[in-house]
Structures are given as C-alpha cells and as structure tokens.
N, CA and C atoms as an extended XYZ file, in Angstrom:
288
Properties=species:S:1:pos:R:3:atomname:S:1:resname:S:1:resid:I:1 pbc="F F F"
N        47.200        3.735      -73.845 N   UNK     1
C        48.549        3.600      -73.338 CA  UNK     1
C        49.412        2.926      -74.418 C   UNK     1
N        50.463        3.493      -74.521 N   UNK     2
C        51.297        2.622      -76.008 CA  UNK     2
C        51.658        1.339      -75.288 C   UNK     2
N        52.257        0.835      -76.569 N   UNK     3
C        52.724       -0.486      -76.259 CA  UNK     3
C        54.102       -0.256      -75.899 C   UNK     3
N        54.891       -1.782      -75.514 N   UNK     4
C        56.355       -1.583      -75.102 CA  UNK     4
C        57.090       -1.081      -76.061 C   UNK     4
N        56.865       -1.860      -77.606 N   UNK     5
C        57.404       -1.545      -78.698 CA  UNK     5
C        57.612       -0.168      -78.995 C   UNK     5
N        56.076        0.254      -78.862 N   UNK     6
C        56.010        1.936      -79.840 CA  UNK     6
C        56.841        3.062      -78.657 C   UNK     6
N        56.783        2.480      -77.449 N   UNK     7
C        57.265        3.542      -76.524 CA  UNK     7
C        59.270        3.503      -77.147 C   UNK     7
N        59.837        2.703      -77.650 N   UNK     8
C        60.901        2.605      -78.113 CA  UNK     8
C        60.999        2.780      -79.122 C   UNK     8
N        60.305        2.901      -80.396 N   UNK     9
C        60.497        3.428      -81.654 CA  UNK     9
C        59.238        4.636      -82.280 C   UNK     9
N        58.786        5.212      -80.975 N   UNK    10
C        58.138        6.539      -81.369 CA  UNK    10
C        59.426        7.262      -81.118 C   UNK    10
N        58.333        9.124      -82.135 N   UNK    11
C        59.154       10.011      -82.345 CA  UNK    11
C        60.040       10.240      -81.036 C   UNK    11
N        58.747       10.512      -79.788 N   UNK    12
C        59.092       11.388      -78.579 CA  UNK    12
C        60.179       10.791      -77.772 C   UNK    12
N        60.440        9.165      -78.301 N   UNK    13
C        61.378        8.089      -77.825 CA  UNK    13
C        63.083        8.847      -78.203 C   UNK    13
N        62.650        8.768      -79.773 N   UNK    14
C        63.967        8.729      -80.460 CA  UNK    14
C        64.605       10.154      -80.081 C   UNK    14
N        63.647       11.505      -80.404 N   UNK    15
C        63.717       12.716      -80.099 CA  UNK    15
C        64.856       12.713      -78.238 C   UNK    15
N        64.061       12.173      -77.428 N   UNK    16
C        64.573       12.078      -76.231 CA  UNK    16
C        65.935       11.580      -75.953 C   UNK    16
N        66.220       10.790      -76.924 N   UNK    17
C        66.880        9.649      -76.694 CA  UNK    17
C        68.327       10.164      -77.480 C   UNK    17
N        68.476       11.447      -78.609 N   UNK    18
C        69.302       12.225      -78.781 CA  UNK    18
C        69.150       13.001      -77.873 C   UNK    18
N        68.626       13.947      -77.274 N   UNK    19
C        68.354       14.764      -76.765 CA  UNK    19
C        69.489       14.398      -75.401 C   UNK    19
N        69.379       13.099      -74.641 N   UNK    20
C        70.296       13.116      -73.536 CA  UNK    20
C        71.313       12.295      -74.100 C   UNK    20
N        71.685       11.754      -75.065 N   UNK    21
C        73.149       11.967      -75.462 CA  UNK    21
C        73.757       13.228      -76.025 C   UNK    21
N        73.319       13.823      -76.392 N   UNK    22
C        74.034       15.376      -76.405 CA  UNK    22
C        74.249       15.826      -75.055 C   UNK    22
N        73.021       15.551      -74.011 N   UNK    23
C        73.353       16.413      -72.621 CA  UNK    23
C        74.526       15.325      -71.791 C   UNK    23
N        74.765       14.328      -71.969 N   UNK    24
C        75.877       13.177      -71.757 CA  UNK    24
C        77.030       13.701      -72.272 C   UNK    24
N        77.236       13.731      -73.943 N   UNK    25
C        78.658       14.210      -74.045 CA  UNK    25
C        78.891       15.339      -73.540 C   UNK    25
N        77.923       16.328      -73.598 N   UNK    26
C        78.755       17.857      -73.511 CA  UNK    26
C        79.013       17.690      -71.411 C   UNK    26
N        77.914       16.868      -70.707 N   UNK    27
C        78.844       16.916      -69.575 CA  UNK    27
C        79.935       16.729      -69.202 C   UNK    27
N        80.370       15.317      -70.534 N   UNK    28
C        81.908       14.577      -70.328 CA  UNK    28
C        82.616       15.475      -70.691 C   UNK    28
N        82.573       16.274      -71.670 N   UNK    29
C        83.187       17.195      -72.453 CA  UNK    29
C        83.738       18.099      -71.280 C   UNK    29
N        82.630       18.385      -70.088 N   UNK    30
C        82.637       19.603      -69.353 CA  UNK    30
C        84.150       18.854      -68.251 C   UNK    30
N        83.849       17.401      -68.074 N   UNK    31
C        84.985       16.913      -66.940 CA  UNK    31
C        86.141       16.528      -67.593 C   UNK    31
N        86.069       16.657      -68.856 N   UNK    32
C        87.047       16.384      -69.849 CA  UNK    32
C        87.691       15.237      -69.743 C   UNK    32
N        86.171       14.133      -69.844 N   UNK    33
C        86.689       12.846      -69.857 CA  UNK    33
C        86.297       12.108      -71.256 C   UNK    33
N        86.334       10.874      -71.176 N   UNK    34
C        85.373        9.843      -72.493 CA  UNK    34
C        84.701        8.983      -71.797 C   UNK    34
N        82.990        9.470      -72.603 N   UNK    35
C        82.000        8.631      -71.500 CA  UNK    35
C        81.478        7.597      -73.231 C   UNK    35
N        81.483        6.519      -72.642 N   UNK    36
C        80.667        5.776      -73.440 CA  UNK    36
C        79.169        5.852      -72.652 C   UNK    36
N        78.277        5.906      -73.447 N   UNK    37
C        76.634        5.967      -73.216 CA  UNK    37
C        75.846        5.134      -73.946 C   UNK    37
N        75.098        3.958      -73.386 N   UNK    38
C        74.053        3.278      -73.802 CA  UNK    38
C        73.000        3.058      -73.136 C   UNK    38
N        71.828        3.427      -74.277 N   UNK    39
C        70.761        3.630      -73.907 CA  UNK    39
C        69.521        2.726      -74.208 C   UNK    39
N        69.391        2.300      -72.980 N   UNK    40
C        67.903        0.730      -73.103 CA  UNK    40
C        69.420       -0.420      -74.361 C   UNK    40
N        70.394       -0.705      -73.393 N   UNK    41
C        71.087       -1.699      -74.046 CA  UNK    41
C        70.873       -2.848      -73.879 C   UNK    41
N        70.484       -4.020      -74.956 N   UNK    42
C        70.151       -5.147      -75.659 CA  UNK    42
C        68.973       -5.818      -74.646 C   UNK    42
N        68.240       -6.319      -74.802 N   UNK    43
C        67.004       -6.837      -74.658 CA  UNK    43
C        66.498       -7.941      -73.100 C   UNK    43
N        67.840       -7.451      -72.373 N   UNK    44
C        68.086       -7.957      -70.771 CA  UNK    44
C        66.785       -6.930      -70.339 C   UNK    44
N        66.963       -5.970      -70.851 N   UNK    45
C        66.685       -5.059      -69.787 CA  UNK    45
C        65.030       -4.286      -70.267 C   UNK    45
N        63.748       -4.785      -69.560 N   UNK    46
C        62.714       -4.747      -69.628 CA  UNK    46
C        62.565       -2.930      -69.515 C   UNK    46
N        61.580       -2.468      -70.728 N   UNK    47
C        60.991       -1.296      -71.136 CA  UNK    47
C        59.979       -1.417      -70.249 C   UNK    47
N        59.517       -2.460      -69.432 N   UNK    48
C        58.439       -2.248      -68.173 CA  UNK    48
C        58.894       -1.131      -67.242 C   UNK    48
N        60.381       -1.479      -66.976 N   UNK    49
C        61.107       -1.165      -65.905 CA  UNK    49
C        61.566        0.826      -66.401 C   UNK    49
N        61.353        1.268      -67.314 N   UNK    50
C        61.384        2.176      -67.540 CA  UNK    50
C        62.577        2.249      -68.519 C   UNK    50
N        63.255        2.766      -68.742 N   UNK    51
C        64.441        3.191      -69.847 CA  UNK    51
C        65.832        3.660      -69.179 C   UNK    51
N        67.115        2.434      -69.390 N   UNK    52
C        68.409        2.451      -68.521 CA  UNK    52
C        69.627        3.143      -68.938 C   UNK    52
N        70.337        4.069      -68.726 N   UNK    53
C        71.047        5.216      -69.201 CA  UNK    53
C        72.226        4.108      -68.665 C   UNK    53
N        73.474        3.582      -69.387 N   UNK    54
C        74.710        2.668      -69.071 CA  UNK    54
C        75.697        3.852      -69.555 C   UNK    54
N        76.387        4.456      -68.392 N   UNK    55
C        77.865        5.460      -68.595 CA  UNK    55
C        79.178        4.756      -68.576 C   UNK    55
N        80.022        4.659      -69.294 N   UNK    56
C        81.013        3.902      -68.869 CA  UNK    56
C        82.511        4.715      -69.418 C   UNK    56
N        83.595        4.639      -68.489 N   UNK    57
C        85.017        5.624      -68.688 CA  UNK    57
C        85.497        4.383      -68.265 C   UNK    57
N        86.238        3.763      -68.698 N   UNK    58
C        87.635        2.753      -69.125 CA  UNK    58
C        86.575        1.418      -68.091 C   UNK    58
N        87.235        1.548      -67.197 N   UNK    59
C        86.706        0.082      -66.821 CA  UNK    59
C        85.816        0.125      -65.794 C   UNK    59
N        85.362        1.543      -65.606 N   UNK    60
C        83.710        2.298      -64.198 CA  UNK    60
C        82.575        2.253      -64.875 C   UNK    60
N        81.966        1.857      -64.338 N   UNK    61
C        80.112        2.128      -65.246 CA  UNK    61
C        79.488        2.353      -64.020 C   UNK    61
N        78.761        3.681      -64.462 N   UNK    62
C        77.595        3.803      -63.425 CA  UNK    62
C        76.306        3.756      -64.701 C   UNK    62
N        74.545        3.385      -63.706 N   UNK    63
C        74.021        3.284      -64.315 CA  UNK    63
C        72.366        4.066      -64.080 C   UNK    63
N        71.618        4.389      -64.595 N   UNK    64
C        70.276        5.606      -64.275 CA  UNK    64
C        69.382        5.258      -64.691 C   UNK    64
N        68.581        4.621      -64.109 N   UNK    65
C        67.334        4.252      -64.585 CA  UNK    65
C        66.081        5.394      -64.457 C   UNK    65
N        65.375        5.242      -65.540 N   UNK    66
C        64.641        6.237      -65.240 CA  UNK    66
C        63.121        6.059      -66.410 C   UNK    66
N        62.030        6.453      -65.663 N   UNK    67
C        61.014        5.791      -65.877 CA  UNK    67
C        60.565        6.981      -67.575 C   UNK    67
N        59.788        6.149      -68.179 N   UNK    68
C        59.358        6.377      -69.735 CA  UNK    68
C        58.907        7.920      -69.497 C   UNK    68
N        57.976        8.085      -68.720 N   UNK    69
C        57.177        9.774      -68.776 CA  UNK    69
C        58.666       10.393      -68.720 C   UNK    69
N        59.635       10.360      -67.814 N   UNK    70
C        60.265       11.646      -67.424 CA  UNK    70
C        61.374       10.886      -68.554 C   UNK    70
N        61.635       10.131      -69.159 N   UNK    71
C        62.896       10.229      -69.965 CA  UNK    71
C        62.192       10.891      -71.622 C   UNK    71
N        61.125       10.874      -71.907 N   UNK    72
C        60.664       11.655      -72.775 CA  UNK    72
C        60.156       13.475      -72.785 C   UNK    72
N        60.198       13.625      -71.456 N   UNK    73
C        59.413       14.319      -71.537 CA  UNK    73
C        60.997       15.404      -70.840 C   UNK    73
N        61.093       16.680      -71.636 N   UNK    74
C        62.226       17.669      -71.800 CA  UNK    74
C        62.768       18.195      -70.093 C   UNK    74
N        61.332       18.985      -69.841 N   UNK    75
C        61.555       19.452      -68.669 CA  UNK    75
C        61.789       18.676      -67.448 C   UNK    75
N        60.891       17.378      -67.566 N   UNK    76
C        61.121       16.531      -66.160 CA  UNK    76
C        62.255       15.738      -66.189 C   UNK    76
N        63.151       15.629      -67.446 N   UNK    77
C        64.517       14.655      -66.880 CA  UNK    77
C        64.776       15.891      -66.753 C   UNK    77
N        65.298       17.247      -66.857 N   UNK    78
C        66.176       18.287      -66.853 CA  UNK    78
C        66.022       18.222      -65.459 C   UNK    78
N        64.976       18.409      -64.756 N   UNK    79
C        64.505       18.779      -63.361 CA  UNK    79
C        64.972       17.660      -62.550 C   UNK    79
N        64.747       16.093      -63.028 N   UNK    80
C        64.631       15.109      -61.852 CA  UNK    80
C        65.778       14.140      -62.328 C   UNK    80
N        66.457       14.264      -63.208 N   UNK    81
C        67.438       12.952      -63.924 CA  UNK    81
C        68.978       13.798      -64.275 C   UNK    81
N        69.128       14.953      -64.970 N   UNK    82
C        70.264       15.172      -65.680 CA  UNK    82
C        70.944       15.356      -63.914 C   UNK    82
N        70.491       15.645      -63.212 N   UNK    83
C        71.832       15.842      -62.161 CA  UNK    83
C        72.211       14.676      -61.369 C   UNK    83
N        71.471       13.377      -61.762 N   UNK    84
C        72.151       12.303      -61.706 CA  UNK    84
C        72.784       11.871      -62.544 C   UNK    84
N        73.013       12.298      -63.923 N   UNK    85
C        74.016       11.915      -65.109 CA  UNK    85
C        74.952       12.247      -64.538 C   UNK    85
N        74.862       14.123      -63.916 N   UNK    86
C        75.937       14.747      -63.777 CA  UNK    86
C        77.221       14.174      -62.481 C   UNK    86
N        76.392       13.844      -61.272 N   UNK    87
C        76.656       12.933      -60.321 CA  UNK    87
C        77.498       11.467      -61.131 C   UNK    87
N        76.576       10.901      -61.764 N   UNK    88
C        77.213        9.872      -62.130 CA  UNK    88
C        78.617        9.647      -62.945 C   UNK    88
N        78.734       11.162      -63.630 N   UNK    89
C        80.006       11.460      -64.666 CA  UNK    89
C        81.248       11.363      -63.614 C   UNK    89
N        80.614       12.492      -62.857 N   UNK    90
C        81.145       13.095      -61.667 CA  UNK    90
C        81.844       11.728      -60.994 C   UNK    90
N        81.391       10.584      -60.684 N   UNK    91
C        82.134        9.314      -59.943 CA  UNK    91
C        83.071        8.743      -60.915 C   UNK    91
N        82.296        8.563      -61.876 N   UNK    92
C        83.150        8.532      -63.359 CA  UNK    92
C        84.553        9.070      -63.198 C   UNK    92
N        84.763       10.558      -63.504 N   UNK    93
C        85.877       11.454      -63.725 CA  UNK    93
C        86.729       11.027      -62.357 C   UNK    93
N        86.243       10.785      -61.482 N   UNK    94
C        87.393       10.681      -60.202 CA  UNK    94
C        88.026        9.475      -60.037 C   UNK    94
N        87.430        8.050      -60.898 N   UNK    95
C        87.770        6.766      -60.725 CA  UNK    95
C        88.620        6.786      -61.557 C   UNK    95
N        88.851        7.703      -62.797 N   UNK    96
C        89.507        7.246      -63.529 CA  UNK    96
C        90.667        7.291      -63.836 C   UNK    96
C-alpha cells in the first residue's frame, strides 16, 4: 500500500490531478464562468481522508471530496465524481 507521501507525488497522482483540472475548466468554460480550482490545498487537509477538489467563482466555494482509488483512477471519477464537479459548477454559475 503506498505511503501518504507517494500517493501525492506519484505519476498516477500528478497524471490525475491534470487530468480533472482540464475536466474543471472546460466545464466552467461550458457555464461560461471563472472557476478557481484547488486541489488537496495546503496541509489542513489529511491525504487519509482522500483527495479535496476546492471550486471557487468570486466569493461561492463548493467543495468534493473524493477518495485516492477513484480520483486516480480515469473511469471511476468519470462515472462517480465529474457529475458532482458538474453539480457543483452548476451552484457556482447561479450564485454568481
């Protein structure tokens, strides 16, 4: 089982970890808003607990937690996570 460390600075980490900021902007893109996105931001927030997606449009933040297997792994955030980004943009775009 990796450690906390390597699960944050392996490939399948970093790979992933572009992977849903591209699928982040091009949603904002799609509501034609500006999403700020941070991902596992500053060291509050335990890699036990899985890996924390922070969306934020002017002064709204919603936030997605979501556990290490499915934020690495392509098909299972597509399946079980991106349509809570999309949801979450989605509260985003209307608050703002």
């Amino acid at each position: 089982m990796p450690s906390e460390a390597n699960k944050k600075n392996g490939h399948g980490y970093l790979a992933a970890r572009a992977r849903v900021e591209t699928q982040i902007a091009q949603l904002a893109k799609t509501r034609g808003i500006s999403v700020h996105a941070e991902i596992d931001p500053g060291p509050a927030f335990s890699s036990a607990e899985g890996h924390q997606i922070q969306l934020t449009c002017g002064r709204s933040r919603r936030v997605v937690t979501v556990d290490h297997e499915t934020f690495v792994d392509e098909e299972f955030f597509r399946t079980l996570v991106l349509h809570q980004l999309q949801a979450a943009i989605e509260e985003l775009a209307n608050s703002a």
